[in-house]
C-alpha positions in Angstrom: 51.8 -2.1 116.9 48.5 -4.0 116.9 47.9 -6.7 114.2 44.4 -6.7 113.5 42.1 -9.5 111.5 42.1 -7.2 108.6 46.4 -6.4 108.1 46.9 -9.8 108.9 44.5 -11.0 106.7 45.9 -8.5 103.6 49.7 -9.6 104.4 48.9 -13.0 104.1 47.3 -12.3 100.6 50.6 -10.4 99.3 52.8 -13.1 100.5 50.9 -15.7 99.1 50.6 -13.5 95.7 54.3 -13.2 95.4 54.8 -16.7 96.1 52.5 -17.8 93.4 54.0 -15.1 91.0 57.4 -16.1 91.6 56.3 -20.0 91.0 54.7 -18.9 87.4 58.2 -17.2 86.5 59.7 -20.3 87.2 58.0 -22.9 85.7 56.6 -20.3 82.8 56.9 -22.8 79.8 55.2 -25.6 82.1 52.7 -22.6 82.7 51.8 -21.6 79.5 51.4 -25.2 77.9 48.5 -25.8 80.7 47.0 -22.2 79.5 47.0 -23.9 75.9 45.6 -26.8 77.1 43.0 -25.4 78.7 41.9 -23.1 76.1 42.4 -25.5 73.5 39.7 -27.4 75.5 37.6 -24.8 76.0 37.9 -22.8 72.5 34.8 -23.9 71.2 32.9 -22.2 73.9 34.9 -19.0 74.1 34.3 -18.7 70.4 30.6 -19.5 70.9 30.5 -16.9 73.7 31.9 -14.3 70.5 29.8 -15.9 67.9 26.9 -15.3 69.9 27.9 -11.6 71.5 28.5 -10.3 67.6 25.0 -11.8 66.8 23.3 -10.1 70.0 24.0 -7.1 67.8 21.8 -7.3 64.7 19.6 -9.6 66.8 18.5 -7.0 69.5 17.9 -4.8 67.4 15.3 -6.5 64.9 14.1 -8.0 67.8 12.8 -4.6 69.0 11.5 -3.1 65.6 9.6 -6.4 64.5 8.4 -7.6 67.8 8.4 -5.2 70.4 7.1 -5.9 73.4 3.8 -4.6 74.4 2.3 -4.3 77.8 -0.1 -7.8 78.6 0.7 -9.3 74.8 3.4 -11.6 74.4 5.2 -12.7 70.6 5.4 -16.2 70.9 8.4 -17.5 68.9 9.5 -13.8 69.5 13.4 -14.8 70.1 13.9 -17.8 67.6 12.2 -15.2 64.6 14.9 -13.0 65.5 17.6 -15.3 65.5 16.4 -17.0 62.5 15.8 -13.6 60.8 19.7 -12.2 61.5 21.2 -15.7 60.7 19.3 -15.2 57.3 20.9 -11.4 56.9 24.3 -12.8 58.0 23.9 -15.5 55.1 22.6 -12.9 52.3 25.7 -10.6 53.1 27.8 -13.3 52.4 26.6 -14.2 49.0 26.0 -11.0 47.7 29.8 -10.6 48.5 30.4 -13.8 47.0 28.5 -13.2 44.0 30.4 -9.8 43.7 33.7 -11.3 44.4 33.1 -14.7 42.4 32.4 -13.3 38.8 34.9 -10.8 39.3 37.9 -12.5 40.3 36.6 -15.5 37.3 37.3 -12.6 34.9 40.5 -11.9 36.3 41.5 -15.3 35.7 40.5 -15.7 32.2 42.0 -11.9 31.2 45.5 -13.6 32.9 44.7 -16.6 31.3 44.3 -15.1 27.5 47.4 -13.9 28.4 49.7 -16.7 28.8 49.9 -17.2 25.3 52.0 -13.9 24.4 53.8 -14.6 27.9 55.3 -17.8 26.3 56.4 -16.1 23.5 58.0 -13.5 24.7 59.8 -16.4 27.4 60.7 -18.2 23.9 62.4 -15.4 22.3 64.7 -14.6 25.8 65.6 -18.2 25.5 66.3 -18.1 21.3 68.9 -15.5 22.9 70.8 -17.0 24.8 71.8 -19.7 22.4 74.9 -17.7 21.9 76.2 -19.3 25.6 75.5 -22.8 24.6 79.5 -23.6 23.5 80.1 -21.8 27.0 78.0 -24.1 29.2 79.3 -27.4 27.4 82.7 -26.8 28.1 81.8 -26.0 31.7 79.8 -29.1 31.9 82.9 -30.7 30.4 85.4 -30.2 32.9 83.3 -31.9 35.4 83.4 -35.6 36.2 81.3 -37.9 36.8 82.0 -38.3 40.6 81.0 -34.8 41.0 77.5 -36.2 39.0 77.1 -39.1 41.6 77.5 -36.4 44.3 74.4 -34.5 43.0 72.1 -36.9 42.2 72.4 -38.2 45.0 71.9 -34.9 47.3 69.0 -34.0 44.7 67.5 -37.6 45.6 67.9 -37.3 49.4 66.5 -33.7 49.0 63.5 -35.0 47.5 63.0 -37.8 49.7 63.0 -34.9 53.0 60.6 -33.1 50.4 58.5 -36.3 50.0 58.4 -36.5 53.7 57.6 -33.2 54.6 55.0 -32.7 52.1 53.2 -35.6 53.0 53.5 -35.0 57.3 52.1 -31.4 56.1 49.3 -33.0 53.7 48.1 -34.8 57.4 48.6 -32.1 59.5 46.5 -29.9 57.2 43.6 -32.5 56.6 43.3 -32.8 60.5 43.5 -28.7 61.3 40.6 -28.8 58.9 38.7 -31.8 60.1 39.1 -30.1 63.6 38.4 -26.3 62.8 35.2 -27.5 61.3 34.5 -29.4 64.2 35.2 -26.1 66.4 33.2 -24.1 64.2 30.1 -26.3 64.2 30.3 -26.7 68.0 31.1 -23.3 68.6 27.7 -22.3 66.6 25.4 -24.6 68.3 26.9 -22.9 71.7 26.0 -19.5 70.3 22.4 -20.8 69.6 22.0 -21.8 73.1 23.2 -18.7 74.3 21.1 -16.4 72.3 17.9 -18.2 72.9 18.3 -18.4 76.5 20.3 -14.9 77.3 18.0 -13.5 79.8 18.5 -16.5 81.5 22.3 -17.4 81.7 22.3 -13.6 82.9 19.8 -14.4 85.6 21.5 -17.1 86.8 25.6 -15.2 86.2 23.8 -12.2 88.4 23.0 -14.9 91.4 26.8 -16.3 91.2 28.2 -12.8 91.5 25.9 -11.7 94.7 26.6 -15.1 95.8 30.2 -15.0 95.7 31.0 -11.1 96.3 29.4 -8.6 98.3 27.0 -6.6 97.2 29.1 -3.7 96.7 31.5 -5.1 95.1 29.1 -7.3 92.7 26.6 -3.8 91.7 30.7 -3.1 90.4 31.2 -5.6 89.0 27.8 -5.6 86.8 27.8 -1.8 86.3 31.7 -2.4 84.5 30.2 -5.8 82.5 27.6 -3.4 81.4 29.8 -0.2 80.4 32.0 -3.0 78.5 29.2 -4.9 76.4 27.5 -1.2 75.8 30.9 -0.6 74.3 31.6 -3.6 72.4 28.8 -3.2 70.9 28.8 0.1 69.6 32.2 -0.5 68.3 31.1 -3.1 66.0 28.7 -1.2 65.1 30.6 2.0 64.1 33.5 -0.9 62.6 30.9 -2.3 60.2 29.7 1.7 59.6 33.1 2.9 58.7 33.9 -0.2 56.4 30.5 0.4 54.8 31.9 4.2 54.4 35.2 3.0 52.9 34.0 0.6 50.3 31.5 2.9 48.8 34.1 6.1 48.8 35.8 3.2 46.7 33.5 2.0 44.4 32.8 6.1 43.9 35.9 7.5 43.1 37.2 4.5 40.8 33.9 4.7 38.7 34.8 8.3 38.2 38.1 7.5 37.2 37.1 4.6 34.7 39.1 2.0 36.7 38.2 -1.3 36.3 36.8 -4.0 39.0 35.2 -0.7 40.8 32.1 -3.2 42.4 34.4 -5.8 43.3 36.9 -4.2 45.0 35.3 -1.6 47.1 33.6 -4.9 48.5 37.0 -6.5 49.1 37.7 -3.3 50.8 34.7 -2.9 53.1 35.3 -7.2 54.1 38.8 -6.8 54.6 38.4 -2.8 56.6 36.5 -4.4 59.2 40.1 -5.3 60.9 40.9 -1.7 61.7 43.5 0.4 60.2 45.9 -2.5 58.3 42.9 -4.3 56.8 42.1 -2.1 54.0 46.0 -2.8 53.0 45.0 -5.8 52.1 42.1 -5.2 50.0 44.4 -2.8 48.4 47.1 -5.4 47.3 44.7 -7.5 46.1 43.0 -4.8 44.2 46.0 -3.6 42.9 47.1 -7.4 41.6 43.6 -7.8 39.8 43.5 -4.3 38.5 47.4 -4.7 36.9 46.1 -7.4 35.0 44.0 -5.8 32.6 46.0 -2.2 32.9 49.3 -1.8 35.5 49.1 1.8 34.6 46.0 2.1 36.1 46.8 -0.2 39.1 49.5 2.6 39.7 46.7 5.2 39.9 44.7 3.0 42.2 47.6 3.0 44.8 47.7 6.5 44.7 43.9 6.6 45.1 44.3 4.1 47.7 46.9 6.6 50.1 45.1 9.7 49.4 41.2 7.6 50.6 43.4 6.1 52.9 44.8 9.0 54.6 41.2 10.5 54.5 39.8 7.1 56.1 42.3 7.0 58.9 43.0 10.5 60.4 39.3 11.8 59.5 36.5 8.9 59.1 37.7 6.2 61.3 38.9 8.1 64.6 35.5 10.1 64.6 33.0 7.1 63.2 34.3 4.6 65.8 35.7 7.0 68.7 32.5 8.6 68.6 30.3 5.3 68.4 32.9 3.8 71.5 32.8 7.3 73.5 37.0 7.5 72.8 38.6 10.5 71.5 40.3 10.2 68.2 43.7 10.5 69.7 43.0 8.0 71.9 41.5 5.3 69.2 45.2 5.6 67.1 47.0 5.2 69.9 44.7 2.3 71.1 45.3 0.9 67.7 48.9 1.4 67.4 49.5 -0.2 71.4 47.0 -3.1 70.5 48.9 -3.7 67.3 52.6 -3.8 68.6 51.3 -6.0 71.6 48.9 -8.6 69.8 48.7 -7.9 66.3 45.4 -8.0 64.6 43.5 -9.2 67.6 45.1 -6.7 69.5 43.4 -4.3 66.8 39.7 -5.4 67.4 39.7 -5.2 70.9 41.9 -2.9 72.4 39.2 -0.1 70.7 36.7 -0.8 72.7 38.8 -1.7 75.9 40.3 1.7 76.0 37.3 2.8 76.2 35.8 1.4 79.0 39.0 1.9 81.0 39.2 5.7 79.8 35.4 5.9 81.1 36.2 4.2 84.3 39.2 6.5 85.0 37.2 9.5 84.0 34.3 8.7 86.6 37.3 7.6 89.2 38.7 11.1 88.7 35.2 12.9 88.6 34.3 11.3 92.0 37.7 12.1 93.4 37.5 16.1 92.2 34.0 15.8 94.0 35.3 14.4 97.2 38.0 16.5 97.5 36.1 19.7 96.7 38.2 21.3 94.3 36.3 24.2 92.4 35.3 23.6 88.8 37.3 27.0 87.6 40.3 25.3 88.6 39.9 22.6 86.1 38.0 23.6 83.5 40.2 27.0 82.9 43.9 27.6 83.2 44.4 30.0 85.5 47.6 31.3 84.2 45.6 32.7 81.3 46.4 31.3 77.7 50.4 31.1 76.8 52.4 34.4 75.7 
């Protein structure tokens, strides 16, 4: 047998790939603290790099209905408008939902608060009741002595010393995750700035690297997949943001109609919290529930029920044809893409194993396409079954 350059070349590659495989299994805690390391120090630019790709969005697209590009005229100023413009869109969603949310959750608090007063009452009466087991509990604290009291106290005391402790480690440790996360977050947005106004550029200079580094082939791949996957990503925010849109006002319709209160603020919870796909209008609906049983529980039993019946609706009808359609995925394939990215990596997994699917189920699909072509296998044998439809 003749070793060439090339089988020589590929063994070495799978040795070395098991040796470095079986290293990570072996020193997989040592592993996975550098992996935090590392993306602890670079998590202000990986959630720039987001920041910056959910912007792109809105951005691109006001950037080509206000300032299109003509032939021989240039905008100047034509990027920082745009920017400027969607950070100013961004901002007014935010306090038009705050200004829904605000007033309405203020009431709340008040309606709960005008009722403490009956709540203490009724507390007072239970307790008037149960004078009839006063004797009872004095001769039960009779029997003890007052070792056994020296015992407690001074449990109770050490208790609240480890309380004392932990409360005020946790008071730190809080103050300092907020110190840093608004350090992140500022850093983070500057990073998306820089991106944004100079995207044509860092892709310029990311499409020299790749034909640097690969060969051509290989890189036109490479670019044609990082296209398919931003197309994609895209268009499942925007169908996400569609279908939440779709959700809150079927909502705020159906409660009006059935004189529920908090209609307004609650299909807005409901469209914030439905952009996490398929367990985020759960949430909405406890917390619309728990404000609604305030002023009526009967009612907030009818808005459960309302809830599973839009619900049902929203997930096996709206949602697997708004966003499989806007991703190119079929609808069986978006539940099981959200059910799989769920189990693995909770809500995360949610958002962005969606649009993943989808670019690997349009890979695969071209992969078999090309391979049907190569192979010269006749369209009739694939497109109909040729045993005829089932007895």
């Amino acid at each position: 047998m003749e070793w060439k350059k090339e089988n020589l070349r590929g063994l070495l590659l799978v040795v070395c790939g098991g040796i470095a495989f079986y290293s990570l299994l072996q020193n997989l805690p040592a592993v996975a603290m550098a992996v935090g390391w590392v993306l602890g120090i670079l998590g202000p630019f990986l959630l720039g790099g987001a920041m910056a790709f959910i912007l792109n969005v809105p951005m691109r697209a006001i950037e080509r209905r206000l300032f299109p590009v003509r032939p021989g005229k240039q905008v100047k100023g034509r990027r920082p408008m745009a920017l400027l413009i969607t950070l100013l869109a961004v901002i007014g969603v935010l306090v038009l939902a705050s200004s829904v949310i605000g007033p309405g959750i203020a009431e709340a608090v008040r309606s709960l608060a005008a009722q403490v007063p009956a709540a203490a009452e009724r507390l007072w009466a239970q307790i008037s009741r149960l004078e009839q087991y006063l004797p009872m509990l004095e001769s039960l604290l009779a029997d003890w002595n007052m070792e056994d009291w020296k015992n407690i106290t001074q449990k109770a005391a050490e208790l609240l010393q480890t309380w004392g402790g932990g409360i005020l480690s946790s008071g730190s440790m809080v103050i300092g995750g907020v110190v840093s996360g608004v350090s992140t977050f500022v850093i983070a947005l500057i990073f998306s700035f820089y991106i944004l106004l100079q995207k044509e550029k860092l892709g310029r200079q990311g499409r020299q690297v790749l034909y640097a580094l690969l060969p051509e082939r290989r890189a036109d791949r490479t670019l044609e997949i990082l296209r398919l996957s931003s197309r994609t990503f895209s268009s499942f925010l925007s169908g996400q943001c569609l279908e939440a849109c779709i959700l809150g006002t079927l909502f705020v319709v159906s409660m009006t109609i059935f004189r529920m209160p908090y209609a307004l603020l609650v299909g807005v919870l409901i469209s914030l919290t439905a952009l996490i796909p398929i367990v985020g209008a759960f949430i909405g609906c406890g917390v619309g529930a728990l404000l609604i049983a305030i002023a009526d529980p009967w009612k907030a039993l009818g808005f459960i029920v309302l809830f599973l019946v839009l619900q049902q609706v929203e997930g096996n009808l709206i949602y697997p044809h708004v966003v499989g359609s806007s991703v190119g995925l079929p609808s069986i394939w978006v539940l099981a893409a959200v059910t799989l990215g769920g189990s693995l990596m909770g809500i995360l997994g949610m958002l962005v194993f969606i649009p993943l699917c989808s670019v690997l189920y349009a890979l695969f699909r071209d992969y078999v396409k090309t391979r049907l072509s190569q192979r010269h296998v006749p369209v009739h044998k694939w497109r109909d079954d040729p045993g005829g439809p089932p007895n």
